[in-house]
N, C-alpha and C positions, 0 to 999 in steps of 0.2 A: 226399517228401523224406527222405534217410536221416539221420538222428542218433544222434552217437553221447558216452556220456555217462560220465567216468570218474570213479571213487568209491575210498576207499580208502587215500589216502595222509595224512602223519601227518609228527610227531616222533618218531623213536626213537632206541635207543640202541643205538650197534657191539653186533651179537651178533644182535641183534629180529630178527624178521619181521613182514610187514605181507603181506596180499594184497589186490589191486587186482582192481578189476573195469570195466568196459568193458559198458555197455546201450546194444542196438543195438534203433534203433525205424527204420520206414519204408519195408522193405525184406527182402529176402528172405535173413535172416542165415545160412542156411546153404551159402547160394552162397557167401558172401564169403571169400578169404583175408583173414585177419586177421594183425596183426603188432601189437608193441609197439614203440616207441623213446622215446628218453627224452633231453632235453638239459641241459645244466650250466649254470651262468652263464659266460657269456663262451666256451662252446665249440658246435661244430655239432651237431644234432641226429644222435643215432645209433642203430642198430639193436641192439634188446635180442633178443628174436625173435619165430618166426613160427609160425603153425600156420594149413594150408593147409584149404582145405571139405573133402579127403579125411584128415584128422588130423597129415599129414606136421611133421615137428617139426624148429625150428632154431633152435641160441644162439649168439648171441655168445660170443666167447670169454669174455669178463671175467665172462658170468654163469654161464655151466655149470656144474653141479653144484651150483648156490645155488638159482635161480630154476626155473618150473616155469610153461610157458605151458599153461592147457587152454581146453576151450570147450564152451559147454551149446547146444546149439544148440533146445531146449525152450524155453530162457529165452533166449534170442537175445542173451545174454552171452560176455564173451571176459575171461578171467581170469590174472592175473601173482601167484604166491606166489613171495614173496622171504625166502630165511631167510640168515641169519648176514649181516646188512643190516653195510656196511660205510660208514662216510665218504663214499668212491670213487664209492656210486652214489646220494648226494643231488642230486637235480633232476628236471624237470619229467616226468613221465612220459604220453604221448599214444599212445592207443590207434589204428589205422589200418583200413581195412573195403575189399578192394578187388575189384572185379567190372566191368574195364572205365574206369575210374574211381577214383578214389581220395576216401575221404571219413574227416575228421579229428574227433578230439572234441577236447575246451578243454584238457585238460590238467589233472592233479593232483600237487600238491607233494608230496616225496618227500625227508626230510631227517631224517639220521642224524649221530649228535654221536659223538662219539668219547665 
């Protein structure tokens, strides 16, 4: 059974950075495309980005040139560094693993104060 487990997120303050991480156990994590997305309260879940089993890279607009997806595939982790943390992007952030199948971790809070 695949799991996946995300760490990393905090209080911080407009400006911070925080980096998130994503442990993937059960499975064969370098097959998987991985992606990040993250949701608000009271809005839908949406895509932050992606980075595919051959490294292929994609952001969202709102986070480009802020955030920074990579992936260790030694450590069968998938990693979100987020610098000059803004208000805009407080809330839930959930890591995604997909190979055929789509598998979710819990989610970690992610909450920036002005």
């Amino acid at each position: 059974q695949v799991q996946l487990v995300e760490s990393g997120g905090g209080l911080v303050q407009a400006g911070s950075s925080l980096r998130l991480s994503c442990a993937v156990s059960g499975g064969t994590f370098s097959t998987y495309a991985m992606a990040w997305f993250r949701q608000a309260p009271g809005k839908e879940r949406e895509l932050v980005a992606t980075i595919s089993s051959l490294g292929f890279i994609n952001y969202a607009a709102s986070v480009k040139g802020r955030f920074t997806i990579s992936r260790d595939n030694a450590k069968a982790t998938l990693y979100l560094q987020m610098n000059n943390l803004q208000p805009e992007d407080t809330a839930v952030y959930y890591c995604k693993a997909t190979r055929f199948v789509h598998y979710w971790g819990q989610g970690t809070q992610v909450t920036v104060s002005t």
